[in-house]
C-alpha positions, 0 to 999 in steps of 0.5 A: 264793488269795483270793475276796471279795464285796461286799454294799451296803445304803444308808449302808452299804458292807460288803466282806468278805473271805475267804481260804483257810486250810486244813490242807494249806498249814500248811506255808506258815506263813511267807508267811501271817504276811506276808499272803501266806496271812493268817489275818484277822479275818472271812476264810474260804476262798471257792470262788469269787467276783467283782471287788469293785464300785465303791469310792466316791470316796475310799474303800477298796478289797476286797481285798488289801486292801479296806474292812472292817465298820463300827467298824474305822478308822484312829486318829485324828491326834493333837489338837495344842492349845495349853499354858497354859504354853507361850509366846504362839503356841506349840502343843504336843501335848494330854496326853489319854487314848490313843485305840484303835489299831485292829486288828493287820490294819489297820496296812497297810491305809491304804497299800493301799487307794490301790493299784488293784485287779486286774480281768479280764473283764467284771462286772455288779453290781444291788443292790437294797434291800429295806428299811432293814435288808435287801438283796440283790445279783445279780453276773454275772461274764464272763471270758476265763480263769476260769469264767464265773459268776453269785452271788446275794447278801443282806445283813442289818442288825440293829436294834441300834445301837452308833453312828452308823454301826453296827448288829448284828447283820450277816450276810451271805452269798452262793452261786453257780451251782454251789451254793458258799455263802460266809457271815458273821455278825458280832456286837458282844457288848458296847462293847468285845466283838466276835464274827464267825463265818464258814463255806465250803461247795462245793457240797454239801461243808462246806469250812471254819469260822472264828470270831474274838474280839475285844476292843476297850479305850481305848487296845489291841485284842487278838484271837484268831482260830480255824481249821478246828479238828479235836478227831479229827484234832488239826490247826488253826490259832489266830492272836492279836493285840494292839496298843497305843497307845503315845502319841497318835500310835505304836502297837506290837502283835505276832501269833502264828501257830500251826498244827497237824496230824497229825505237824507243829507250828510257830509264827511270830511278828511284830512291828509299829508304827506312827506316824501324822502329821497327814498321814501314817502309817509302818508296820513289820512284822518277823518270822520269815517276812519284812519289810513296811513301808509308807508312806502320805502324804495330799498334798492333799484329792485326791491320796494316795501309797503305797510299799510294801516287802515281803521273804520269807525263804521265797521269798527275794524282795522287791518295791517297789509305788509306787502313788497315788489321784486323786479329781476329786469335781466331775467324780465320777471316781477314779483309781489308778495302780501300779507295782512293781519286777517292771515290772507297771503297773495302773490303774483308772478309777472314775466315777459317772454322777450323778444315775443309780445308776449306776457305771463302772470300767475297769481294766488291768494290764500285765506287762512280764516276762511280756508279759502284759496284762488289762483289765476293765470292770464296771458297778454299778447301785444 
């Protein structure tokens, strides 16, 4: 099960999201390797939480997959300039130094975020700044099937500036009305050294613990990641990560999931790469637990297209997701629209009503195995 919650501060938007990773589902190793149950950098089981807001024109949503902290982005396209030695008019691609490929997490994270975001009930969200590094958020959350719910929420920006969208430290926390508190503090150590820490309490019950490291180097990315880990009882969870740049335009990393607890041990290891195009990026993953590859291709400045394929041998199940993003920036209004091969179709409709603070956004799916449909509408304000 996910949760997730979103903090806004001015020329900022940090979406964080956290996932449960517990010691009774070690047995479920195999679907976390796929995503399924994934272990992630800066995740963390949350009790409970809302609908992510309102994503900007042309931006990334949270979820599933959603926007993540500053500093994690796409590489950039391969710079094509022209060869002193090559034929007048001719252009062959710069011999420069590799660029960082990014993060292991981030391979399929182009490709998501074009895919709408499920929503169910009506959400109400009020962010308010208090200054340039503080801001606080209140969310009600009203729903047909769940608990109805309210979270208060702050986020803090420190005075350190890594660049020009970057500062750290970056906390950031919410609770809800039954006392749930969801936490995270993510630190940039050095320029090439990162540090997050998250935590989950319900209610009065200290649930779960995570800390990640991550080291960022001109051309590689390489993480570890550690979970509920437990000296007395001899369980938890470490995950590693690395990739590295291949040429300007591939990249190839690999992930090791190992998972412990009293009388059961296991390991599952994945395989991944990725090759980016002026207006494309194909992405593979392989592994013990299953398969996913994606593609995202960018046609115009207004339109973006995304297929995705995903195999479990658990489950022994796969599915194809075809989904696409429309963004009219004169009429300030996205779109984005789905459909998989279980005959689910979803959309979601976003519009800013500018000069106001304020934001729209209905969203439905529809389930035509199951004859299941949900429609919800939220409203953002700040």
């Amino acid at each position: 099960m996910e949760f997730s919650f979103t903090s806004v501060v001015p020329c900022w938007l940090f979406t964080l999201r956290l996932t449960c990773i517990s010691a009774t589902r070690c047995s479920e190793v195999g679907s976390f390797a796929q995503s399924k149950c994934h272990l992630k950098m800066g995740s963390v089981l949350a009790a409970s939480s809302p609908n992510p807001p309102l994503a900007p024109a042309g931006g990334s949503p949270g979820g599933p997959g959603m926007t993540v902290p500053p500093g994690f982005s796409m590489p950039p396209v391969s710079p094509v300039l022209p060869s002193g030695n090559a034929a007048p008019g001719q252009q062959v691609e710069a011999e420069g130094p590799l660029s960082n490929p990014g993060t292991f997490e981030e391979c399929h994270r182009k490709c998501k975020e074009v895919f709408p975001m499920q929503m169910e009930g009506v959400r109400l969200i009020v962010n308010k700044g208090l200054s340039n590094h503080f801001q606080v958020n209140h969310t009600v959350m009203l729903s047909t099937l769940g608990d109805s719910s309210y979270r208060f929420g702050a986020t803090y920006v420190g005075t350190k500036q890594m660049g020009p969208a970057e500062s750290f430290p970056v906390m950031v926390g919410d609770m809800d009305n039954s006392g749930s508190l969801n936490a995270q503090v993510i630190h940039q150590i050095s320029n090439r050294v990162r540090s997050k820490l998250a935590f989950q309490t319900q209610q009065q019950k200290f649930v779960n613990w995570q800390g990640d490291c991550e080291v960022r180097g001109e051309d590689f990315t390489a993480a570890v990641t550690l979970g509920n880990p437990d000296v007395l009882v001899g369980s938890g969870i470490i995950v590693a990560h690395y990739i590295q740049s291949i040429t300007p335009s591939l990249a190839l990393g690999g992930e090791l999931v190992y998972h412990r607890r009293p009388g059961e041990e296991g390991t599952v290891m994945s395989l991944a790469g990725r090759y980016t195009g002026s207006n494309f990026i194909a992405t593979l993953t392989l592994g013990g637990a299953g398969a996913h590859a994606s593609y995202y291709h960018k046609a115009n400045d207004t339109l973006q297209l995304g297929v995705e394929f995903e195999a479990s041998t658990r489950m022994q199940e796969t599915s194809v997701s075809f989904g696409y993003q429309l963004d009219v920036p004169k009429a300030n209004l996205l779109f984005k629209g789905s459909i998989d091969s279980n005959w689910v179709v979803g959309a979601t409709l976003e519009k800013k009503l500018l000069p106001l603070p304020l934001s729209l956004v209905l969203g439905s799916f529809l389930n035509h195995k199951k004859n299941k449909f949900q429609c919800g509408f939220g409203i953002t304000i700040g």
